[in-house]
C-alpha positions as CSV (number, residue, x, y, z in Angstrom):
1,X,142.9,94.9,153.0
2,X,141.6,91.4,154.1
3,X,142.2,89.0,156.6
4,X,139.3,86.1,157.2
5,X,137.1,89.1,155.8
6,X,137.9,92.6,154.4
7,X,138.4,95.2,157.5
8,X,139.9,98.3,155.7
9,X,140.3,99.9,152.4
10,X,141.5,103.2,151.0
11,X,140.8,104.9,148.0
12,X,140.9,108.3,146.1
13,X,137.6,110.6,146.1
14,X,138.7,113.5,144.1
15,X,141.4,114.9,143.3
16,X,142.5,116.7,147.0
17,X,140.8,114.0,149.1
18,X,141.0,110.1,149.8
19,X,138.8,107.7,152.2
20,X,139.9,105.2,154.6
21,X,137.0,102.5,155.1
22,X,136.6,100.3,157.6
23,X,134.8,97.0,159.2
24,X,133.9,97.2,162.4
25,X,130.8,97.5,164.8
26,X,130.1,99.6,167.8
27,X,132.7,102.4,167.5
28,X,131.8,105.8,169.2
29,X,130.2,108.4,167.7
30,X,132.7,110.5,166.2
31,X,132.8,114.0,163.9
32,X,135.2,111.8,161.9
33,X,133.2,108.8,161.4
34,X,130.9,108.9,158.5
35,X,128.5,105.5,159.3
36,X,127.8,103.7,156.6
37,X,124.3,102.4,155.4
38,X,123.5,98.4,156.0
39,X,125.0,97.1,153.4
40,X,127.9,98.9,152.4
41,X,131.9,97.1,151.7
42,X,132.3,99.4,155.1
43,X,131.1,100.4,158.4
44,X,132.4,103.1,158.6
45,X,134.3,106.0,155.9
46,X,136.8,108.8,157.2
47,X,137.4,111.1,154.9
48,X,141.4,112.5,154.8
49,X,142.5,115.5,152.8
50,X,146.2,115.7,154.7
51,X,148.6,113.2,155.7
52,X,148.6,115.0,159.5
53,X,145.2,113.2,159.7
54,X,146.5,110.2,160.1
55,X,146.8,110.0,163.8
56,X,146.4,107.7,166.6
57,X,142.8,107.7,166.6
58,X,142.9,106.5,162.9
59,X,145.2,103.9,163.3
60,X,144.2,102.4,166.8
61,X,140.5,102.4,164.5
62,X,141.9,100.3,161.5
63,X,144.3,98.1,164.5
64,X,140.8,97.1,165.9
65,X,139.1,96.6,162.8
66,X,142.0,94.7,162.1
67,X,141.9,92.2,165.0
68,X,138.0,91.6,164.8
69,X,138.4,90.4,160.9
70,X,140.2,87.5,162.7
């Protein structure tokens, strides 16, 4: 997904799991949060294997990622 510049993406991994991606700097560390090496279409990579993990936490990330693209 892009604005000015690319702040998300989501993609299939295998058959029972997909990955959200996104752009954005200085988020705290998180469990969820796999960083991404310099680089990399993303900052950061979260990892989903149920539709219940698709919380507020997940969205307000890809909102924010969303407003810095500009």
């Amino acid at each position: 997904m892009r604005r000015k510049k690319q702040f998300a993406m989501i993609g299939p991994k295998t058959n029972t799991r997909f990955e959200v991606g996104i752009n954005i700097k200085g988020l705290k560390k998180n469990s969820r949060l796999l960083e991404q090496p310099p680089g990399s279409m993303c900052n950061y990579i979260i990892p989903l294997t149920d539709a219940k993990e698709v919380d507020a936490e997940l969205i307000a990330w890809i909102k924010s990622a969303y407003e810095a693209a500009g």
